[in-house]
N, C-alpha and C positions, 0 to 999 in steps of 0.2 A: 551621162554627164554632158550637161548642156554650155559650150563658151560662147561668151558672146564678149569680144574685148578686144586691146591689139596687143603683140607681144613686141617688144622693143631687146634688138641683141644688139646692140653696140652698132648702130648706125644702120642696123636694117630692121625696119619693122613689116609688122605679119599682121595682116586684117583678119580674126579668125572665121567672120564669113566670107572671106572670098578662098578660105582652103576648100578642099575639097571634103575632106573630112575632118573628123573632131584626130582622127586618128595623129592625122599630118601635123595636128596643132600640138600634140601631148608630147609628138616625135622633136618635132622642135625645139620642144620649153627642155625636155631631158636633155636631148644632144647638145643645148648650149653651158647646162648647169653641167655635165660632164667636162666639156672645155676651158669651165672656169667664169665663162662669160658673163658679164652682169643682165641678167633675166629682171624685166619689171612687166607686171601684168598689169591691166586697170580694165575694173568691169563697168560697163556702163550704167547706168541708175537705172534701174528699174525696168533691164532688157527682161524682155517678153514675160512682165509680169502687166496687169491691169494697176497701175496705181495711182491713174492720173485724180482719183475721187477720193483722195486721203484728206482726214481732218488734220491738218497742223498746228503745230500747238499756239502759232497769234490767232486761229480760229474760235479755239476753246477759249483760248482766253480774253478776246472780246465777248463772248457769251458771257463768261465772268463778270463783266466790266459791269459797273453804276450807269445809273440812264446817262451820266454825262454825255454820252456818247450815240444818242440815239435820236433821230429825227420829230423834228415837230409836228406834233399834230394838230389836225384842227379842232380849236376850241366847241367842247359840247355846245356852248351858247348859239357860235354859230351855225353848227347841226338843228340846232332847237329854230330858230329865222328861219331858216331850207325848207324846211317839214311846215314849218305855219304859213311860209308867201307859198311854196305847191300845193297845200289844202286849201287856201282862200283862192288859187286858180284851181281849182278844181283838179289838177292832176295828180294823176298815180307816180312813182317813182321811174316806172317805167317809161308814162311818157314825158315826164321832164326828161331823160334821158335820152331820148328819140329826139325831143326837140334841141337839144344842144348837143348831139351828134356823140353821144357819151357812152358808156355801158351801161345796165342801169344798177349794178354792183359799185361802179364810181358813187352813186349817188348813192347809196345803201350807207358807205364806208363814209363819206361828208353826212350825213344824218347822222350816225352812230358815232363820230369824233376818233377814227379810224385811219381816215386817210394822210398823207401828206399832202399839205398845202401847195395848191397849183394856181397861179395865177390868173392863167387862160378858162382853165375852170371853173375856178371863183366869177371869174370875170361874165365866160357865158351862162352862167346859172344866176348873177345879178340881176343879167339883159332880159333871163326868163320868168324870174320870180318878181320884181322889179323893187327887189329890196339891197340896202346895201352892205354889202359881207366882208367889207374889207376896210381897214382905218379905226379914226373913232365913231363916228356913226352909225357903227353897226345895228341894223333891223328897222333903220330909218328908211325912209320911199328914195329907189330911186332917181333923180335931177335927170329930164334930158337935159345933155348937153346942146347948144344952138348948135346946127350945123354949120361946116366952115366951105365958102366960097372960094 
């Protein structure tokens, strides 16, 4: 029998890992319920068991939930722009990805309507494809802006 707790006797308490034995802790808990004493034990959560990887139940039950509650993706249309301005540049998925410093699984999940909407990302895959993926103009060329002095 394994304790892992403190025992409380009316103004002295007992850490049951700083006894020496489990024996000293049993001898304890009896000698004070023989004297009448008021005896409280409290186990701590989940001593030396593993259970820091337990499903709890708001876990399940966002699994449950309506998409209300689930992140936007990006629109296939704009997947479908990604795929036609990197084949009119001639590149692979791979090296659009190389060239905007990306995975090229980022750009797999923006082709396939996958990922969540990134701005930086949309942004440097604009500057690469040179189409525009964001607003109303989407699949329009896009505008250098003039540079500012």
């Amino acid at each position: 029998m394994q304790m892992s707790g403190n025992l409380i006797i009316v103004g002295k308490t007992f850490n049951f890992s700083k006894l020496n034995t489990e024996g000293h802790a049993v001898k304890a808990i009896t000698a004070a319920q023989r004297r009448g004493q008021d005896v409280e034990t409290s186990k701590k959560w989940s001593a030396g068991q593993n259970k820091q990887h337990l499903v709890t139940k708001n876990t399940a039950k966002l699994d449950r939930e309506t998409e209300e509650l689930h992140h936007d993706r990006v629109p296939l249309e704009v997947g479908k722009y990604i795929q036609q301005g990197r084949q009119d540049n001639g590149l692979t998925q791979k090296d659009l990805a190389t060239k905007i410093n990306e995975k090229p699984q980022v750009i797999a999940d923006y082709e396939c309507g996958k990922a969540i909407p990134n701005n930086q990302v949309l942004g440097k895959i604009e500057r690469a494809i040179g189409l525009k993926l964001r607003g109303k103009d989407i699949g329009l060329p896009l505008e250098a802006k003039p540079k500012k002095k």
